[in-house]
N, C-alpha and C positions, 0 to 999 in steps of 0.2 A: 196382807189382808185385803180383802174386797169387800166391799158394802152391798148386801143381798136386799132385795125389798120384796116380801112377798104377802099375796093379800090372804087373808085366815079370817077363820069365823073368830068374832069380838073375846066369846068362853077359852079359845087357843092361844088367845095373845102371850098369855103367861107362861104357859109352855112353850112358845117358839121360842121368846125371849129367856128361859130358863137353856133350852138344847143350844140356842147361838152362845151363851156365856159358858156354858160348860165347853163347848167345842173350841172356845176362843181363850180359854183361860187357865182348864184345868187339864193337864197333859194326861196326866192319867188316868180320870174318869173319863175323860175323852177319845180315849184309846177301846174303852170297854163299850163305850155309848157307839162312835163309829162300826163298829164290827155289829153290835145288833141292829143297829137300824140298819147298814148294810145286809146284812141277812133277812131283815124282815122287808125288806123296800126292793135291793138293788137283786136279790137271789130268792123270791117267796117259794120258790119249790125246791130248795134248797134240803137235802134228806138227814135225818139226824142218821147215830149209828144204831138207834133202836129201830128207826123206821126198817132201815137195811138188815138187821139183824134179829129183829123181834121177829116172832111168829103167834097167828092166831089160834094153834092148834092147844090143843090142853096140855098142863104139866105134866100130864101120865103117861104124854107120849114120847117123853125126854125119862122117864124115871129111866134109873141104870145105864143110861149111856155113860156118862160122866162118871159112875162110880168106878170103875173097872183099872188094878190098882198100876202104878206105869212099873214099866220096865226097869230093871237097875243094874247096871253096870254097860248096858246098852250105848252105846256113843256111833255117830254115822261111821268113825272110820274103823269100825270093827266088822263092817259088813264085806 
């Protein structure tokens, strides 16, 4: 353990003091808590998989792609 001191506005006291006991005490809300503040602190441009995979373009221009019914009996090593 190391003893942190750092200065915050007086309305934050409670929350620091709540994130240093959680980090110091409870292993696995602390497991949950480290990973977002890491994300939101240590990596803020960090891309979800919606960022990478969404698009702004309208549903109508997806209609039918995805319907199209698959193959069957199909396997790679029959090619």
């Amino acid at each position: 353990m190391l003893r942190v001191e750092v200065k915050a506005r007086k309305t934050d006291a409670g929350l620091i003091r709540a994130l240093a006991e959680t980090l110091r005490g409870r292993p696995e809300k602390a497991r949950a808590l480290r990973s977002m503040l890491a994300n939101a602190l240590l990596h803020p441009d960090a891309r979800t998989a919606f960022d990478i995979f969404g698009s702004d373009l309208a549903d109508e221009v997806f209609m039918g792609v995805l319907d199209q019914p698959r193959q069957r009996g199909w396997r790679a090593g029959d090619l």
